[in-house]
C-alpha distance (Angstrom), angle and dihedral (degrees) to the residues before:
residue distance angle dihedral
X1 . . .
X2 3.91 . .
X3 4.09 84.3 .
X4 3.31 95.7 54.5
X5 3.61 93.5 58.2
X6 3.87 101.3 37.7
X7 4.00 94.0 59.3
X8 3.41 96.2 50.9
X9 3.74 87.7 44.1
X10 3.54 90.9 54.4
X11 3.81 101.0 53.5
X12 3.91 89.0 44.6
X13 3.05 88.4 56.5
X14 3.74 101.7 44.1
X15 4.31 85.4 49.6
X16 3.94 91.6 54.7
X17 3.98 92.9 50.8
X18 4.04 86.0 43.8
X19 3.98 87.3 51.7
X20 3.97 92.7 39.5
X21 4.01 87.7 49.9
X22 3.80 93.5 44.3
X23 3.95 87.4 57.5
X24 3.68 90.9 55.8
X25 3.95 94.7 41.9
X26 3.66 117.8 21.2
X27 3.45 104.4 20.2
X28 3.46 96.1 32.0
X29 4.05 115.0 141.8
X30 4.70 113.1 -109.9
X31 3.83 108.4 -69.1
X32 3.30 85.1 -122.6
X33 4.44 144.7 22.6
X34 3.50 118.0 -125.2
X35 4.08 116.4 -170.5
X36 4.08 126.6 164.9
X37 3.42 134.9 -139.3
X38 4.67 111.0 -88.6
X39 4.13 96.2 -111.1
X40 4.03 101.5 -117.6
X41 3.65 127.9 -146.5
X42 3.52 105.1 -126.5
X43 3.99 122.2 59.5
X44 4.33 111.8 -128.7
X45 3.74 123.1 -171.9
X46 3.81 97.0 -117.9
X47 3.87 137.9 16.3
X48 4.04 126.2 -140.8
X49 3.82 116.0 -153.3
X50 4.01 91.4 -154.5
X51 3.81 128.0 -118.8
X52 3.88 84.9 -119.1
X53 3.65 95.8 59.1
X54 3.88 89.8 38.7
X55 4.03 90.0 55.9
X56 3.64 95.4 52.5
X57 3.32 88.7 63.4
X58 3.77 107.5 65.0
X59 3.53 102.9 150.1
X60 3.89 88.4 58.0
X61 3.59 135.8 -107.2
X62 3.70 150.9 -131.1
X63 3.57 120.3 -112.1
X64 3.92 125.0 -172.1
X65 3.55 123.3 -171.4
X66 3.67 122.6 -162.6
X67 3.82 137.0 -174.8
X68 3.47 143.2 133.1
X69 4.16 95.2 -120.8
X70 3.75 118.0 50.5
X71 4.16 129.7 -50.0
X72 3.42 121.9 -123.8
X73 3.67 129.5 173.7
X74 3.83 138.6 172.2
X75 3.41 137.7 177.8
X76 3.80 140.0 -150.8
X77 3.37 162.2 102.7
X78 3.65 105.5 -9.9
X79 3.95 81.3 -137.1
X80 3.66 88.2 58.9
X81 3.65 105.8 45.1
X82 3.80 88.9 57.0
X83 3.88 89.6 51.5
X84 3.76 88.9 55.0
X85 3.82 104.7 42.6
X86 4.03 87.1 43.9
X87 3.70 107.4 136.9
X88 3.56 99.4 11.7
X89 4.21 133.0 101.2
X90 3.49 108.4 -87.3
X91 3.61 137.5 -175.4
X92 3.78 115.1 -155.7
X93 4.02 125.7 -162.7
X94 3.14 125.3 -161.2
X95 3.36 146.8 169.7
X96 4.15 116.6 -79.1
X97 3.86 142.7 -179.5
X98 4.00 119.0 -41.7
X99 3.81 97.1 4.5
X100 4.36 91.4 -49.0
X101 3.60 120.8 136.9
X102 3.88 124.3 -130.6
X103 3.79 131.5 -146.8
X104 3.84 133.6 -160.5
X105 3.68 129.5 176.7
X106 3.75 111.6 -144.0
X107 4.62 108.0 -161.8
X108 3.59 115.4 -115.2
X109 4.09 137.9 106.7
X110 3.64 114.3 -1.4
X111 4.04 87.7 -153.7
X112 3.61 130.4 37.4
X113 3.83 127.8 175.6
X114 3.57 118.5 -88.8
X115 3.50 109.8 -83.9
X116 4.22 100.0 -149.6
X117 3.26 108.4 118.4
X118 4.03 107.1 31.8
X119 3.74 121.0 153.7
X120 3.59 81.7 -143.1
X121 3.89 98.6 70.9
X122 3.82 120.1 90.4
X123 4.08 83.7 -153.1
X124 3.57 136.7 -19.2
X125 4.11 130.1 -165.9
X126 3.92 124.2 -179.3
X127 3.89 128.2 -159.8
X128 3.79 136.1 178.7
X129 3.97 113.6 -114.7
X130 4.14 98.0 -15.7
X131 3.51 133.7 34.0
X132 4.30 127.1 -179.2
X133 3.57 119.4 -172.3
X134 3.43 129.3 175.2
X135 3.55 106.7 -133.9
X136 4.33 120.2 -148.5
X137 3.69 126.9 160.1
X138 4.15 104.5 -95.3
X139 3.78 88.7 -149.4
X140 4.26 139.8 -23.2
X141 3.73 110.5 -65.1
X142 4.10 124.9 75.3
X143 3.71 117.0 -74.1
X144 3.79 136.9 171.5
X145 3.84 140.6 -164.9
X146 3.76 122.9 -120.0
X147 3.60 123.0 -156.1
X148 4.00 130.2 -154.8
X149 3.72 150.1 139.0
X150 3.54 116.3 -126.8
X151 4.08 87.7 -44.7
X152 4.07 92.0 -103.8
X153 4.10 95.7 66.0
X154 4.04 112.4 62.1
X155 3.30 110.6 -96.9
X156 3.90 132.6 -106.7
X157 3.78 113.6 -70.0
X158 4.19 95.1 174.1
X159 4.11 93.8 92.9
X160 3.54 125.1 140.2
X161 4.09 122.3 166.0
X162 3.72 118.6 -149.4
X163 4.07 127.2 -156.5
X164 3.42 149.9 178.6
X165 4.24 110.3 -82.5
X166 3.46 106.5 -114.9
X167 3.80 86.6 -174.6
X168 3.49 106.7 133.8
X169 3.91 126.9 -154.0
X170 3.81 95.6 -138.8
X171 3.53 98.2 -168.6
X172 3.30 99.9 45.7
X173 3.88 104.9 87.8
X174 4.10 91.1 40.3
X175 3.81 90.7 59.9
X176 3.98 94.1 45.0
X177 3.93 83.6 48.1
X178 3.61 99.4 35.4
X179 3.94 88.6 44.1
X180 3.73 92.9 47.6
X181 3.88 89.7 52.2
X182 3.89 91.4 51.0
X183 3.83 97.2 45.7
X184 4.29 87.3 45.2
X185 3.43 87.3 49.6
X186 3.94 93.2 44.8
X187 3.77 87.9 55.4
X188 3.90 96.1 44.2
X189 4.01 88.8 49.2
X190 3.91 87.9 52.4
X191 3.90 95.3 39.9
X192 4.25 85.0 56.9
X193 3.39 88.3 46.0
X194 3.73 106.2 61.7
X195 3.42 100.2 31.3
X196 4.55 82.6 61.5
X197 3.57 97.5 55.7
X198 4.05 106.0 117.3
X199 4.05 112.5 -138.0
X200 3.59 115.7 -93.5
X201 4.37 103.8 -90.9
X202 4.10 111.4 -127.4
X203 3.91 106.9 -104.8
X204 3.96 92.5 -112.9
X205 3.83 85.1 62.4
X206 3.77 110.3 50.2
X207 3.91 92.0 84.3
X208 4.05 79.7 53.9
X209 3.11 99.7 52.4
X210 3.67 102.9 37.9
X211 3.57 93.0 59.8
X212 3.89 95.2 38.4
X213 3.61 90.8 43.4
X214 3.94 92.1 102.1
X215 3.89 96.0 51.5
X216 3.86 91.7 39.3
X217 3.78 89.2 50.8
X218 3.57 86.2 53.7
X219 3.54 102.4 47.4
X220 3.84 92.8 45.2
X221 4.04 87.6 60.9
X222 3.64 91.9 42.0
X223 3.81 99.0 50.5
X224 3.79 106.1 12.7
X225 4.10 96.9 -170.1
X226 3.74 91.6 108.5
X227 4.01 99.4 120.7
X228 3.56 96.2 -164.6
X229 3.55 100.2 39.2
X230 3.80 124.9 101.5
X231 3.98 124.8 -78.3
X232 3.77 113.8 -87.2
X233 3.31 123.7 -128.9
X234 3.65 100.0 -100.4
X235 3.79 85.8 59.0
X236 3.82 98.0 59.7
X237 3.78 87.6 46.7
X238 3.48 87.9 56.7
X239 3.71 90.9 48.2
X240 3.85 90.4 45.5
X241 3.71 88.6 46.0
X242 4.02 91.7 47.4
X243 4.08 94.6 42.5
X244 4.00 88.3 54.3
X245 3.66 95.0 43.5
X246 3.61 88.6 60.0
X247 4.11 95.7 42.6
X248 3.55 85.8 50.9
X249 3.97 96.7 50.2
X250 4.42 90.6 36.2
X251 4.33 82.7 55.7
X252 3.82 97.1 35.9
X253 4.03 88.3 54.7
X254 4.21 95.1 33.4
X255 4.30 73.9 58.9
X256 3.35 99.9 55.4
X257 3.49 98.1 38.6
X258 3.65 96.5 54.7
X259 3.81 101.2 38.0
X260 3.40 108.4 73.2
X261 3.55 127.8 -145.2
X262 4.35 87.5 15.2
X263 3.39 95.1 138.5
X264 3.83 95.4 39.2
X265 3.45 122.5 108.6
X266 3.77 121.2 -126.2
X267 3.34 120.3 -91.9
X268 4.27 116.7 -127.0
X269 3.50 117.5 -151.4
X270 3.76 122.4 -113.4
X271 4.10 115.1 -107.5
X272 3.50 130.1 -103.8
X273 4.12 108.7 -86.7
X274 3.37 130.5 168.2
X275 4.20 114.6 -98.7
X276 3.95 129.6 -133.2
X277 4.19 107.5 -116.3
X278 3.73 86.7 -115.1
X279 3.14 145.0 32.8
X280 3.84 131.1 -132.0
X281 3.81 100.8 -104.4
X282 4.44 78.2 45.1
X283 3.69 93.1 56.6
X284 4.13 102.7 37.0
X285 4.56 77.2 59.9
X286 3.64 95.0 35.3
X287 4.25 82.2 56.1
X288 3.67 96.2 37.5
X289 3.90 100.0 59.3
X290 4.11 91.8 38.3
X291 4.31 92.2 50.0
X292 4.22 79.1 44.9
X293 3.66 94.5 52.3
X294 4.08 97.5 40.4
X295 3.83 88.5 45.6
X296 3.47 86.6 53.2
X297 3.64 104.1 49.7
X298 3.82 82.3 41.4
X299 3.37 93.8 65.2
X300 3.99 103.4 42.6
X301 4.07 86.9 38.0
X302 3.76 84.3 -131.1
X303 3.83 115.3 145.3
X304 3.25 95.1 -168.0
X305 3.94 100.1 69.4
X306 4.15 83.6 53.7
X307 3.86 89.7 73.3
X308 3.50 97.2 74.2
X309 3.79 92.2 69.5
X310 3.86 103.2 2.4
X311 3.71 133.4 81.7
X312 3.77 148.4 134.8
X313 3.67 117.6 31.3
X314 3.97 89.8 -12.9
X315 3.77 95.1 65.8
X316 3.87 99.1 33.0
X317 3.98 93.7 61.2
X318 4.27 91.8 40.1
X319 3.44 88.3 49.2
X320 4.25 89.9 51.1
X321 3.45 85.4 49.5
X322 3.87 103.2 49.6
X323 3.87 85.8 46.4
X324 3.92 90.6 45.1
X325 4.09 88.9 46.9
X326 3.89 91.4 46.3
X327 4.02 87.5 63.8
X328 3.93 98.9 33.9
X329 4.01 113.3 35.1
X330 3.63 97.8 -156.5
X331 3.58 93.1 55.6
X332 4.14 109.4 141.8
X333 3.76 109.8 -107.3
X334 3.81 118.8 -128.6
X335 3.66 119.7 -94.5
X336 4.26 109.0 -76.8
X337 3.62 112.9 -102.9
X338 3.85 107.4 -130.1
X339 3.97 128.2 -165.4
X340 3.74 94.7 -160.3
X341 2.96 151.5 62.9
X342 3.88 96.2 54.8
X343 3.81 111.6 -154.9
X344 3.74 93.7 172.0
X345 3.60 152.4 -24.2
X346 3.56 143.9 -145.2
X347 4.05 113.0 -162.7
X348 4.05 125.5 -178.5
X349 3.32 125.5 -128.9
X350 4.23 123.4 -136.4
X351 3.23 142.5 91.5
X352 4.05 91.9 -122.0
X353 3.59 136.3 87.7
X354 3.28 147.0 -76.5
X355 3.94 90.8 39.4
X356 3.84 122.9 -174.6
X357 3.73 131.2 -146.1
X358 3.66 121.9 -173.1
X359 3.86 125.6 -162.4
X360 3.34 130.5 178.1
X361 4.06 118.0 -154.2
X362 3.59 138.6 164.2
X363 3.95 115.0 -154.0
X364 3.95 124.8 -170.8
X365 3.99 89.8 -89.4
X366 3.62 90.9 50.8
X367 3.68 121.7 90.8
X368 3.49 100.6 -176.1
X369 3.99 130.2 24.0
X370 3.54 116.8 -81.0
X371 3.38 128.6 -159.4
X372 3.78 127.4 -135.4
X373 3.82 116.1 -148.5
X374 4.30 107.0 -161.1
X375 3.32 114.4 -178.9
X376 3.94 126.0 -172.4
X377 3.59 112.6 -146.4
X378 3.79 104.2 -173.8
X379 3.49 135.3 -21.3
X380 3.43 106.3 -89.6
X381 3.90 83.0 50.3
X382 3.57 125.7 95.8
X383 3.72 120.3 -137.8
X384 3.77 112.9 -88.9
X385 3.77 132.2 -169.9
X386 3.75 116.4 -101.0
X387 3.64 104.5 171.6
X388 3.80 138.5 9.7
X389 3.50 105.5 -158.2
X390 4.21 119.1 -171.3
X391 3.82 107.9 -151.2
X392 3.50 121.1 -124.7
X393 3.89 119.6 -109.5
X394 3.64 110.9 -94.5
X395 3.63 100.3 20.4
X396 3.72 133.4 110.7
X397 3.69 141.6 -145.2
X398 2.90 127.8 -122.1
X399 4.03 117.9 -105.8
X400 3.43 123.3 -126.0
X401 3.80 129.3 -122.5
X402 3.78 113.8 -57.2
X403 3.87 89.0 -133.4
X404 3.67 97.1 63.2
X405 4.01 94.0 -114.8
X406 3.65 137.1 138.3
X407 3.43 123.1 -91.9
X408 3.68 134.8 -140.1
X409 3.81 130.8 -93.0
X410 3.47 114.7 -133.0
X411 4.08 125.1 -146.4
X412 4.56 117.1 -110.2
X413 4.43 74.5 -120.6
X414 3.84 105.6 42.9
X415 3.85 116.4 102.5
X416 4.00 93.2 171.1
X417 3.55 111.5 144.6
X418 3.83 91.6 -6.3
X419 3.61 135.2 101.5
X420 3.55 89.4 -123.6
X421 3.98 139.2 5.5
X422 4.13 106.4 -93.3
X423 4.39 92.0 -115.4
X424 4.11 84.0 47.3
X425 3.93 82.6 60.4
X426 3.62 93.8 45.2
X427 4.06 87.2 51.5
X428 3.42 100.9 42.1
X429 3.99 89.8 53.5
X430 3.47 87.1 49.5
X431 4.01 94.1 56.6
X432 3.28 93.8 32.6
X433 4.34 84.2 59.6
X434 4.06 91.0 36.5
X435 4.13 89.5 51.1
X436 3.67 106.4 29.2
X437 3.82 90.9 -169.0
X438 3.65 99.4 39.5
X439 3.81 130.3 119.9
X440 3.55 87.4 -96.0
X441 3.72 97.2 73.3
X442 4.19 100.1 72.7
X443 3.88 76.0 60.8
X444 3.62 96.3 88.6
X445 3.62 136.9 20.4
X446 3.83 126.3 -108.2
X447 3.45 120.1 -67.6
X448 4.05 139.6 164.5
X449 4.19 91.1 -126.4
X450 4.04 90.2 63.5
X451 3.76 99.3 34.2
X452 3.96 90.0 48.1
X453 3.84 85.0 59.2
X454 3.55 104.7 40.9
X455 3.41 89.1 49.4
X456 3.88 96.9 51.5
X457 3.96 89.2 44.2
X458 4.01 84.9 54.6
X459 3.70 99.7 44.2
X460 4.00 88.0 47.0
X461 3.80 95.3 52.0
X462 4.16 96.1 38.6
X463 4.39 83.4 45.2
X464 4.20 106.7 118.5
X465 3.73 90.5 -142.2
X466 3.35 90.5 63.9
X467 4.02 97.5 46.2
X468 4.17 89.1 115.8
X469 3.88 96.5 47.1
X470 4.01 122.7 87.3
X471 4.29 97.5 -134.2
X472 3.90 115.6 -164.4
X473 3.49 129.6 170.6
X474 3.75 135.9 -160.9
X475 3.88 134.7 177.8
X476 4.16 103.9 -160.8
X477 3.77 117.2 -174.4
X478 3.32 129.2 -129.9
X479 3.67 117.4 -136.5
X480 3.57 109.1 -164.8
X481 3.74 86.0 49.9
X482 4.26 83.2 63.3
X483 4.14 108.8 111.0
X484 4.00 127.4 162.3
X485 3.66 146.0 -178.2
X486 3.64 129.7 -156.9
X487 3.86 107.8 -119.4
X488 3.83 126.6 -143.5
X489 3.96 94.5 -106.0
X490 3.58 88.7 51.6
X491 3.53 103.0 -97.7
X492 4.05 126.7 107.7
X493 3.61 125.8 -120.4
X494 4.11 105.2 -138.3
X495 3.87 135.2 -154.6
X496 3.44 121.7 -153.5
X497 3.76 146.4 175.0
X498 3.70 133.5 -150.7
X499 3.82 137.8 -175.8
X500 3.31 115.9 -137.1
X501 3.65 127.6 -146.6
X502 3.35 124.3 -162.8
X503 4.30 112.4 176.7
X504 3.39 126.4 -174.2
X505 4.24 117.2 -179.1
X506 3.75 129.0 177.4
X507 4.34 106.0 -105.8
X508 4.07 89.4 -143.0
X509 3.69 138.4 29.6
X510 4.03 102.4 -92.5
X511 4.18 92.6 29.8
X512 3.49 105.7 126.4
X513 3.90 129.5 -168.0
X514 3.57 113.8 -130.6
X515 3.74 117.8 -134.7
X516 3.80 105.6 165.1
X517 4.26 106.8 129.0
X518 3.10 97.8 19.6
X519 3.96 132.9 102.6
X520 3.90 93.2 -115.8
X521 4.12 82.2 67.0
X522 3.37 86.2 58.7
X523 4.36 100.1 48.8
X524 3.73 88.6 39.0
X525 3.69 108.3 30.0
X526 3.19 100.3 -142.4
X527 4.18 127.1 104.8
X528 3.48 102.5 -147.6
X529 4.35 135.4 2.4
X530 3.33 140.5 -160.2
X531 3.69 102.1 -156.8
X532 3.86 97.7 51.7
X533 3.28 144.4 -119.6
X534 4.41 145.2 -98.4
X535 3.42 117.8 -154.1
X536 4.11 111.3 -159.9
X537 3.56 113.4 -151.3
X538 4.23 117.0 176.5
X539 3.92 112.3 -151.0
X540 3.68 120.7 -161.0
X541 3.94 107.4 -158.6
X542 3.94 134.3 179.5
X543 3.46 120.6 -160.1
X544 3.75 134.0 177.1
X545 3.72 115.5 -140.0
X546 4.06 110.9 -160.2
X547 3.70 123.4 -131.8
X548 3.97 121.5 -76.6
X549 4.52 89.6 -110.1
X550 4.28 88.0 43.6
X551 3.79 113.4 102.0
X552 3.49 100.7 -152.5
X553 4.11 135.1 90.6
X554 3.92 138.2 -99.4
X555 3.94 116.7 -88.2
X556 3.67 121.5 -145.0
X557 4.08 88.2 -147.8
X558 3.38 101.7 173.6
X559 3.91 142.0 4.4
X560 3.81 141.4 160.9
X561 3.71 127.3 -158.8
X562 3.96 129.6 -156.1
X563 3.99 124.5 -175.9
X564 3.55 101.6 -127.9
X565 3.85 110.9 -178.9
X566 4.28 136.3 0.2
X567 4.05 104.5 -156.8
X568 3.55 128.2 174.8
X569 3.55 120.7 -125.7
């Protein structure tokens, strides 16, 4: 009976594995899903693949780009790409029903500038006719890819995105299991079967037996020694037992062998967290092309290659200096801007503008740390460098947050958390520099910027030579100059800017100031005057301001100072 059951057993069994192993191989579903982009009606300037369609792709995907004018594409934060195509026609794709792709055209600018070269893009390639790129989330956050020309033709509309199938073949693994189990089972049932079957009895002993067969049934379970008698019962238990032991271990091991990932624990997604405005491959190119275009301008002394990537503070003292060098020679250069190496960084967070990005470097013609104040005005802006900031010896920057995040920008006006508002820093350094003995001074703690001035001022006014002249001097902030970031203790690391005014007037009618040597002769060509003078000077400071609950003062950490202009009264 038992064989009539195991053989077909066996061949069902062997016919649900061939079926399950088909699905996998021969009737397997396309490796991967290809779907285009719907053709729209109306033309747009740039195209967004959408975070959304991006996301539901996290094994990656393949995206081809083709058009008869040039291929551009760009991608970042999804945050970012919206910024940059604000205002202009876009067409949007994203992802639709049963693996399709949508597209909407939203009205707006039929022309944009070109968008090669943004600060804004993670990376960027361009091709003529046909571009593949084989798109994979930079970093956690949402991001998308736009798509253009040269931002005045329409962009590409040929896209299509290819990706892994994650069409499954459900069945497939419970037949190979379930057909493993029937066929193991099959040969178990067939195994117990044979090894069962009682010899054949001699024809002079069947009578025997038959009517012995009670008593010899008996003493068979009651001794069990008889070699050649039949199994016992607790035998073919054992043999049951045994047989589905080893189904059990052939299908527990077929399971884990075809499930994958069965004995892998579930991933949990990471939280929410607020995400720097660039990222380190972003800021070592941001870096790169400003050092290149400072070193350049450097070089020629020509002011007007710094506005490219200079601005603010940064490209009003170079500028001073150029002019001052064209008239006197040996005029000391600025401090070289260097890309590399990178000490440390502090990077805002936000998806707003302007953003700020501070990083602090120290190239072979620097002999102190300088830092590098980049600030993004808007989003079709590329960073520029406000401030260049040497630090002073013996200080220390701040570090930035051990978990590689953004950090917070903090308003001119804000004193949260701080023992005083970043532009109340910038004033109080400027009193404390205009009145040297004011209250002002307990403010911050020693340092070789404001005892450098204070001791210039002094020597100036106490000077012989300049017993007939009236000297003032006066250190005025500038508050749109005023940028901070939140530090990882808590405090904020602020950059200022003051003007600095140094006046020198005649005490009587026929008084003269004398001018002859000096560079002043030289800016206003004349040796001596009898109306007076103002001397300009622009100062650059950074200052860290400690947290409201820390006992200790403000430094002045760093500073740089340019003259800017020599005017006569």
């Amino acid at each position: 009976m038992r064989n009539k059951i195991a053989v077909p057993l066996i061949v069902l069994g062997i016919l649900m594995m061939l079926v399950g192993i088909g699905q996998r191989t021969l009737w397997a579903p396309p490796q991967t899903v290809t779907a285009e982009a719907p053709q729209g009606s109306e033309a747009a300037p740039v195209a967004v693949l959408e975070a959304e369609l991006l996301a539901s792709r996290p094994d990656g995907a393949e995206i081809t780009v083709r058009s008869e004018d040039g291929v551009f594409l760009a991608v970042g934060r999804s945050a970012d790409v919206d910024a940059w195509v604000d205002g202009a026609a876009v067409t949007r794709i994203g992802a639709g029903e049963e693996d399709a792709l949508t597209a909407e055209t939203t009205e707006g600018d039929a022309t944009v500038p070109s968008p090669a070269g943004s600060d804004l893009w993670v990376s960027e390639e361009a091709e003529d006719g046909e571009l593949s790129y084989t798109w994979a989330a930079p970093a956690a956050g949402d991001w998308s890819v736009l798509i253009a020309s040269d931002g005045i033709a329409p962009a590409p509309t040929q896209i299509t995105l290819s990706w892994p199938n994650d069409e499954g073949t459900p069945l497939a693994v419970p037949l190979i299991i379930a057909g493993a189990l029937a066929a193991v089972l099959g040969l178990a049932l067939a195994f117990l079967s044979r090894g069962s079957k009682p010899a054949p009895p001699s024809p002079g002993s069947r009578r025997a037996v038959r009517e012995s067969d009670t008593a010899a049934q008996r003493i068979v379970a009651r001794r069990g020694q008889n070699a050649g008698a039949a199994p016992s019962s607790s035998t073919n238990t054992a043999n049951r037992t045994a047989a589905g032991f080893t189904a059990a271990a052939l299908a527990g091991g077929l399971a884990l062998s075809l499930v994958p990932g069965a004995a892998t624990a579930a991933e949990t997604s990471a939280p929410e967290e607020n995400y720097p405005v660039v990222l380190d491959g972003q800021l070592s190119r941001i870096l790169s092309s400003v050092a290149g275009t400072v070193q350049k301008a450097d070089a020629a002394k020509d002011a007007s290659l710094l506005k490219e990537r200079t601005s603010s503070t940064a490209l009003a003292l170079r500028e001073a200096n150029y002019a001052a060098a064209g008239k006197v020679p040996d005029t000391e250069a600025p401090a070289a801007v260097a890309a590399s190496p990178l000490l440390t960084d502090l990077v805002s967070t936000g998806t707003g503008f302007p953003r700020t990005v501070v990083a602090v470097t120290q190239g072979e013609d620097n002999t102190v740390p300088q830092a590098l104040v980049l600030v993004q005005a808007s989003a079709r802006e590329n960073y520029k460098l406000v401030s260049a900031i040497q630090m002073l010896p013996g200080t220390t920057f701040p570090q930035p947050p051990a978990n590689g995040s953004g950090v917070e920008a903090v308003a001119a006006d804000s004193a949260e958390g701080l023992k005083l508002a970043p532009q109340a820093a910038v004033d109080a350094l400027a009193d404390a520099l205009t009145n040297p003995e004011g209250g002002n001074k307990e403010t911050f703690a020693p340092n070789s910027f404001a005892e450098a001035v204070t001791t210039f001022q002094a020597e100036v006014t106490a000077n012989p030579d300049n017993e007939f002249a009236t000297i003032t001097f006066k250190h005025t902030p500038v508050p749109s100059d005023t940028r901070a970031l939140r530090t990882a203790d808590g405090g904020a690391i602020v950059f200022g800017y003051m003007s600095h005014n140094y006046s020198s007037v005649p005490r009587e009618t026929g008084d003269s100031i004398n001018l002859e040597g000096t560079i002043y002769e030289t800016l206003t060509g004349e040796k001596n005057t009898e109306a007076g003078i103002d001397v300009t000077y622009g100062e650059a400071v950074m200052i860290y301001v400690p947290p409201a609950s820390d006992t200790g003062k403000a430094e002045v950490i760093g500073a740089a100072q340019e003259l800017l202009s020599a005017t006569l009264k």
